[in-house]
N, C-alpha and C positions, 0 to 999 in steps of 0.2 A: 502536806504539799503534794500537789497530783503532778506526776513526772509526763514531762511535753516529748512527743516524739521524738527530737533531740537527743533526750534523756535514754531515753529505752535503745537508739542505735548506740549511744557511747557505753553502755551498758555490754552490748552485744559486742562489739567491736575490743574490748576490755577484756570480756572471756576467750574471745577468739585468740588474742594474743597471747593470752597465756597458756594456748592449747587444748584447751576444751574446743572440741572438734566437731563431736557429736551434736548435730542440732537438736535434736528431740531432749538432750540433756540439757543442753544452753537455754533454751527457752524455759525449761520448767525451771533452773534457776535462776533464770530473771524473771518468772511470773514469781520466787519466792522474794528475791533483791526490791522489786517493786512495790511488794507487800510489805514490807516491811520498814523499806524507806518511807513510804505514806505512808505508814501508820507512829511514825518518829513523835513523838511530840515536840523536842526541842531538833532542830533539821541540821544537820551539819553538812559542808560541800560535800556533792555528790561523790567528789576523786578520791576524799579521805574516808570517807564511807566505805567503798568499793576495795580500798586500798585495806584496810583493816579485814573486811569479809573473804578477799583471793583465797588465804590457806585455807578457809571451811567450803569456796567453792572448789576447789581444785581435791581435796578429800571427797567430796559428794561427787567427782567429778568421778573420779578415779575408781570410785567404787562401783556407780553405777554402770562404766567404758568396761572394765572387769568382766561382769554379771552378763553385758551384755547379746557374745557369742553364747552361753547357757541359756540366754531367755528368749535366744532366736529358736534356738532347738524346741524347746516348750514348745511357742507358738507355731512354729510350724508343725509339730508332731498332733499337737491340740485340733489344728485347721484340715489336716489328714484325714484323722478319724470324724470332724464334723461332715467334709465333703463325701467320706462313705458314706454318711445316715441318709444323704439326699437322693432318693430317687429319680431324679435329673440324671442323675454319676450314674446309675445301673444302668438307665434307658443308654444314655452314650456309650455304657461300655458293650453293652448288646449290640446297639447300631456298627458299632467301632468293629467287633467280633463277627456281626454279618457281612462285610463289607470284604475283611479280611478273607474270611472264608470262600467268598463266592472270589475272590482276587486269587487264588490259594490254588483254583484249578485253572487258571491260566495258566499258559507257558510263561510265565515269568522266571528268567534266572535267579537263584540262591541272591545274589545280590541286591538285584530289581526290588526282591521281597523282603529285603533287611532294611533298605532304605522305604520301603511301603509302609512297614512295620515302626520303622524311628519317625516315622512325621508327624504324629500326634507330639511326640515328646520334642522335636523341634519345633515344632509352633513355640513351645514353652520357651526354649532357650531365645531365640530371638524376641521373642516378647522381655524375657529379661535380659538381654543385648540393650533393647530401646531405652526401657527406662535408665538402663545404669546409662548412656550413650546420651540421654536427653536430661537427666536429674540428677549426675556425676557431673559432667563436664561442662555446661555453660554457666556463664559467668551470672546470669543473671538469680537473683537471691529464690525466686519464688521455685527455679528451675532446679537448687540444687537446695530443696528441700530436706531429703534427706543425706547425709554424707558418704560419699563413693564408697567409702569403706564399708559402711553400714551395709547398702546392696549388694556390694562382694558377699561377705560374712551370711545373709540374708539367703543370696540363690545359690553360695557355693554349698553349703550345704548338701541339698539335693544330689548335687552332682558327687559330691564326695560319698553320700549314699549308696549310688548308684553304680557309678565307676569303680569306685573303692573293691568293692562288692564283688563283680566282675572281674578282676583281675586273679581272684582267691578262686573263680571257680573252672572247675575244669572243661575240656575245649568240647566232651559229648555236648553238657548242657547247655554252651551257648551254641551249640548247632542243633540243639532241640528245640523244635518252634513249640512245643507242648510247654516248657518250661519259661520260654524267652517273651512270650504272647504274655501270660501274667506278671513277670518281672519288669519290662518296659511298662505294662500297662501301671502297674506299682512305684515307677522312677517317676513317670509322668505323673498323676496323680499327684505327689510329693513336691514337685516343680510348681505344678498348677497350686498346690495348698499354700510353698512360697510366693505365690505372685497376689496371692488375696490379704496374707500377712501384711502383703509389703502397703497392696491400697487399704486394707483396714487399718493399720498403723499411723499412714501419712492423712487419712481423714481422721483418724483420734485425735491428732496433734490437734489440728484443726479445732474441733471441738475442744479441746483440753486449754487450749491458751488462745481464746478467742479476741484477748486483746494485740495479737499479731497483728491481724486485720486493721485495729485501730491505729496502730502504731509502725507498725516496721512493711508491709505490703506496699512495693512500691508500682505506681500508675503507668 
């Protein structure tokens, strides 16, 4: 029996309740719940179906919510080393390093040139500011695609890279631009690898459980 949109929201609205929070987890266990109710041969009500399966979703649930600050780290480390290999990333960091340079012999204060230096890497934060600010917090389903938590866990990362890092080192090398020109350029990079993660990810899903679109995408 092929489950009617109805179906597939009380389905969603069942795991949400019981705390499976994660959307990219929820929908791969309702593309597995849907498979498997249609494929019943003898069909029993949908609630006592659901109602027997919670303990093995809430176990799948748990393990994969677990796994998943570890598998952010991967992917972002994985998306790091691919945007080295592109020659795109050299030409920018060239461009980025000339720019700097000829900025370098202006009278620019020590400051002027810290804050010249961090606006590559803020472009980054605010770009992840937006999304968490536009696909954490409004109400509408398609908007909060992935869950706020997710994006924290996602960009903090970087930043925890970054800053963390910084705080251990001592006060010559953050006053060495010789040292701070590749370390910002290395945070940024890291930041920018998390922000392709995050659109590679939330187009996977996409791809991965295409009967969202049929079902739960609301007009």
């Amino acid at each position: 029996m092929k489950l009617v949109k109805r179906d597939i929201l009380n389905i969603d609205e069942c795991l949400k309740l019981n705390n499976i929070k994660y959307i990219d987890v929820r929908y791969e266990l309702i593309d597995h719940l849907v498979s498997e109710y249609e494929a019943m041969e003898i069909y029993q009500h949908l609630d006592s179906f659901l109602s027997e399966r919670m303990a093995w979703c809430k176990e799948i649930a748990r393990k994969k919510q677990k796994s998943i600050p570890r598998r952010l780290q991967k992917m972002v480390g994985k998306m790091f080393f691919t945007v080295l290999k592109k020659p795109k990333t050299w030409l920018c960091v060239v461009l980025v390093g000339a720019i700097f340079y000829v900025l370098s012999g202006q009278q620019f204060s020590r400051g002027t040139m810290r804050y010249i230096l961090l606006s590559p890497l803020l472009a980054c934060v605010l770009v992840q500011l937006y999304y968490m600010a536009s696909l954490g917090f409004k109400s509408n389903w398609t908007n909060k695609f992935l869950a706020l938590n997710y994006l924290v866990n996602l960009f903090a990362l970087p930043h925890f890279f970054l800053w963390g890092i910084a705080g251990w080192l001592p006060k010559e090398l953050l006053n060495n631009y010789y040292f701070m020109v590749p370390y910002i350029l290395i945070g940024t990079l890291v930041n920018y690898a998390a922000i392709l993660v995050f659109l590679k990810r939330r187009m996977g899903i996409w791809e991965e459980y295409r009967f969202i679109k049929d079902y739960m995408v609301y007009n």
